[in-house]
C-alpha positions in Angstrom: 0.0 0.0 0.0 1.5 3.5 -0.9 1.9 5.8 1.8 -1.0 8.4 1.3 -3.5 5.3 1.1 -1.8 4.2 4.4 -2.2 7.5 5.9 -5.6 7.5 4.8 -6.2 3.9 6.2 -4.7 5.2 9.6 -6.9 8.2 9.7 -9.8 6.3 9.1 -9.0 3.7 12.0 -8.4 7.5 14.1 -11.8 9.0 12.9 -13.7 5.6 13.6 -12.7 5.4 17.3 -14.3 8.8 17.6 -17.0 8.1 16.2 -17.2 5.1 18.7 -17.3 7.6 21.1 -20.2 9.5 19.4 -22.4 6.5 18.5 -22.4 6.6 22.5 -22.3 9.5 23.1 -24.2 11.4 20.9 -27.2 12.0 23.4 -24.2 14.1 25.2 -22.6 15.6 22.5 -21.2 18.5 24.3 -19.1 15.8 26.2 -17.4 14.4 23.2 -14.6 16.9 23.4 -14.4 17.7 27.1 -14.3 14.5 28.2 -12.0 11.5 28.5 -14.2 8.2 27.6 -15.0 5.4 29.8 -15.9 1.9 29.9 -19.5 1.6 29.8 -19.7 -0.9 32.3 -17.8 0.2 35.2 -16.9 4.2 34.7 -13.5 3.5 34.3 -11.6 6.8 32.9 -9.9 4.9 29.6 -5.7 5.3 29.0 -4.7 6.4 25.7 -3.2 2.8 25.1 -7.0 1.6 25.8 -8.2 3.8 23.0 -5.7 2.9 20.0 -7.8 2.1 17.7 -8.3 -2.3 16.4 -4.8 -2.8 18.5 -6.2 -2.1 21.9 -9.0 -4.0 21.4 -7.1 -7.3 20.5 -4.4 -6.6 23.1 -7.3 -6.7 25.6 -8.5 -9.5 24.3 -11.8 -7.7 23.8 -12.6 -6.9 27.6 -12.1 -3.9 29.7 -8.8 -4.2 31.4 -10.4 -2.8 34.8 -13.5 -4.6 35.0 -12.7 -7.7 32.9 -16.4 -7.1 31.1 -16.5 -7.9 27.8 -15.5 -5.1 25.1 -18.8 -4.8 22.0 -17.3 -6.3 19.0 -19.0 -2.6 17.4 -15.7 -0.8 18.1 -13.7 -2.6 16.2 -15.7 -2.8 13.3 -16.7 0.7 13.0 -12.9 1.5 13.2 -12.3 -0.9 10.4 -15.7 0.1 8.2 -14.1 3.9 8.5 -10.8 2.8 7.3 -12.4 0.6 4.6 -14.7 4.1 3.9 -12.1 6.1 3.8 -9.7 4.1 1.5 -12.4 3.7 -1.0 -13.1 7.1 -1.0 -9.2 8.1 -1.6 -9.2 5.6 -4.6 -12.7 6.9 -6.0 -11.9 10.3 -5.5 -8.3 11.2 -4.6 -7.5 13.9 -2.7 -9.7 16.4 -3.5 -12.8 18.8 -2.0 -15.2 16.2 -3.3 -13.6 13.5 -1.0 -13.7 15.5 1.8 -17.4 15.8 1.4 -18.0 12.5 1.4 -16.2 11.2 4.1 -18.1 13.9 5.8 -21.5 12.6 4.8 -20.1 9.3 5.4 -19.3 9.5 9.0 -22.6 11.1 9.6 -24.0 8.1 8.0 -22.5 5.6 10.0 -22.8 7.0 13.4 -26.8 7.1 12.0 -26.4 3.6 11.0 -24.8 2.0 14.6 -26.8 4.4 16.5 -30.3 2.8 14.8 -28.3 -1.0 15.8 -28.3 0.4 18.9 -31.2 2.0 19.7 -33.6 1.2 17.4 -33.8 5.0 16.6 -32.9 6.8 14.0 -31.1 10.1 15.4 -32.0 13.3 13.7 -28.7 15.1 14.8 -27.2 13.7 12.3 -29.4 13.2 9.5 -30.2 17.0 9.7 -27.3 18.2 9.4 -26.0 15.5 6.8 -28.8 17.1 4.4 -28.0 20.8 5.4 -24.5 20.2 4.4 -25.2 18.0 1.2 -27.7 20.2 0.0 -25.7 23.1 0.3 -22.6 21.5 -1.3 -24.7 21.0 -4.5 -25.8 24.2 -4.7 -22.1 25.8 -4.8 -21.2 23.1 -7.0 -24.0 24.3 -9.3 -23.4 28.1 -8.6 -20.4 27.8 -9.3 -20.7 25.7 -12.7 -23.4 28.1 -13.6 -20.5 31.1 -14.2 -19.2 29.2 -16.8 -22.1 29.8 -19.1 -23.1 26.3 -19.4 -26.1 23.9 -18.1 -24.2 21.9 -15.8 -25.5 23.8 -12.9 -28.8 23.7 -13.7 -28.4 19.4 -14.2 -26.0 18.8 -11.5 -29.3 20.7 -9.4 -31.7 18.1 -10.7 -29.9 15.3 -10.3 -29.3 15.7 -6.4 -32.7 17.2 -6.1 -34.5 14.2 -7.5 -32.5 11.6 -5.6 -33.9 12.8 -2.6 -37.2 13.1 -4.2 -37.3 9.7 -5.1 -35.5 8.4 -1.8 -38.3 10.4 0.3 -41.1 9.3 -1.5 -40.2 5.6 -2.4 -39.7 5.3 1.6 -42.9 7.3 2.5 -44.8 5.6 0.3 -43.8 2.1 2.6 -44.3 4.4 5.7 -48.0 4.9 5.0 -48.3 1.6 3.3 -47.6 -0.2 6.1 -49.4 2.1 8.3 -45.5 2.8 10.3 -45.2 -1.0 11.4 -42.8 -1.9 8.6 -39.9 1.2 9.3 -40.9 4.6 10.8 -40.5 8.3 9.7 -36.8 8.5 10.7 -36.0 5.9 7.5 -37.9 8.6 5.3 -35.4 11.4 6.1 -32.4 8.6 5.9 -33.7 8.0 2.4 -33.7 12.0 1.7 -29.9 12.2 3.4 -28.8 9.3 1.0 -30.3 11.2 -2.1 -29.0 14.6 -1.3 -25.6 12.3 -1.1 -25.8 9.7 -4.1 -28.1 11.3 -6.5 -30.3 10.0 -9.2 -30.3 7.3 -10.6 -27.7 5.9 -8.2 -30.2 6.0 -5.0 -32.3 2.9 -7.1 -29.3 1.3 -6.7 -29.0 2.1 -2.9 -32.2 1.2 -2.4 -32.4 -1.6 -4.4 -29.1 -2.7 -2.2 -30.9 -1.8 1.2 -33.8 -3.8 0.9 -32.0 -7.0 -1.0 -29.5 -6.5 1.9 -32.3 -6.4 4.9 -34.3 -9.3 3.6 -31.1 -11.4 3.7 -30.3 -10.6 7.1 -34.0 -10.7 8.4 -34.3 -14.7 6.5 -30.9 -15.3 8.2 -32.1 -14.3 11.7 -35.5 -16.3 11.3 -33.4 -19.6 10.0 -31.3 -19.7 13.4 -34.0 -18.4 15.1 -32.1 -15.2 16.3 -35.3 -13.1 15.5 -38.7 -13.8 15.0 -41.8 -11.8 12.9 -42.6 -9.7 15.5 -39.2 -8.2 16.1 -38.1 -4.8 15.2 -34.7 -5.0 12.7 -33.3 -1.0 12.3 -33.0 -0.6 8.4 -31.0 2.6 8.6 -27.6 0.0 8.5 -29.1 -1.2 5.7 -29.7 1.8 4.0 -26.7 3.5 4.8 -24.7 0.1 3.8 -27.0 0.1 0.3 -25.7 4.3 0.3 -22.1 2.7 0.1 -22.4 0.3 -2.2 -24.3 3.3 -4.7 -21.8 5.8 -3.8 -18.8 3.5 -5.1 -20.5 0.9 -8.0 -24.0 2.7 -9.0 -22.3 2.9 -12.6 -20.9 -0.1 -13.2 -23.7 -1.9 -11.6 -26.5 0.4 -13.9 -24.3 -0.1 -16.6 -24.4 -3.9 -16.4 -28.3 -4.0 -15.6 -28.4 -2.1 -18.8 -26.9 -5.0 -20.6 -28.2 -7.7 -19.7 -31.8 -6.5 -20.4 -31.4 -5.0 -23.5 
């Protein structure tokens, strides 16, 4: 791996462990900076070799080294999705404004993703702003394509516009459907966030993703009995994972559908 990518990597594994700490947290937000985390199980103040991000976890053998408790297998794994995010995003994009938006987006996303795990909620704190900012970032884009006399603006507009459009509607459409027993409100504005962020046509693709993505999962849990009908399953992981997988291979994957059926 070159060294930017690893940097890259490395900042990812930094940025994931604080998002950790906000998935947590985020109820609290105005601790995140002032104050030192601790284990969740017995208040513990954490040392900054507890908090290396992956590497503490597997020198602790995945417990808390005061209380002995068992560590959630979550921080890991959003320390290594981050990474993986954040790679992806240097190879898509480079380095370059556009990259910085998305990761930006895409933390927000996650953190809404784990926190939904979680809680079974879907938290608004960062879906609002995660549409604030990507709305706003298309707009520049467009002003700023618009002083060059051309109609990319005006399209680039259109396309963001209608991804949420579609994303909003496509998932209120189930809301009311299913009278809010199949996914609540919260999903609606995740949908929204997603097309703000991916556009059109690439939110089909998230979407598509999402639901293909839950009803594995959901079949999974029934078969080993992990779940049953009446359980509640959050479907903001999924969407956000379905996001992802649009942000990175909507193209190819359109381009391909394309094919094969005609």
């Amino acid at each position: 791996m070159e060294g930017t990518a690893l940097l890259i990597v490395l900042l990812g594994l930094a940025i994931g462990s604080f998002l950790n700490a906000a998935i947590y947290r985020l109820d609290q937000i105005d601790t995140l900076l002032t104050e030192r985390s601790r284990c969740p199980r017995c208040k513990k103040k954490l040392s900054w070799w507890e908090l290396v991000p992956v590497i503490s976890y597997l020198l602790l053998r995945g417990k808390c080294y005061g209380c002995k408790k068992p560590i959630s297998i979550q921080y890991p794994l959003v320390e290594i999705t981050t990474a993986l995010f954040f790679y992806l995003t240097y190879v898509y994009f480079g380095l370059a404004m556009h990259a910085a938006f998305v990761a930006f987006i895409g933390c927000l996303l996650l953190i809404t993703a784990f926190y939904d795990l979680n809680r079974l909620l879907v938290p608004y704190e960062t879906l609002v702003p995660a549409i604030v900012v990507g709305a706003s970032y298309w707009i520049t884009r467009a002003l700023l394509n618009g002083t060059s006399g051309g109609t990319d603006g005006v399209n680039l507009l259109i396309t963001y516009a209608l991804g949420a459009l579609v994303g909003g509607l496509a998932l209120g459409a189930l809301v009311l459907m299913g009278r809010r027993k199949w996914m609540g409100e919260g999903d609606v504005v995740v949908a929204v966030a997603m097309g703000i962020f991916v556009g059109f046509p690439a939110i089909i693709v998230a979407l598509f993703s999402a639901f293909v993505l839950g009803a594995f999962v959901s079949m999974i849990l029934l078969a080993f009995k992990s779940a049953t009908m009446k359980d509640a399953i959050p479907f903001a992981p999924f969407l956000v994972l379905g996001t992802f997988i649009a942000l990175f291979f909507a193209e190819p994957i359109i381009s391909w559908y394309m094919t094969f059926t005609f």
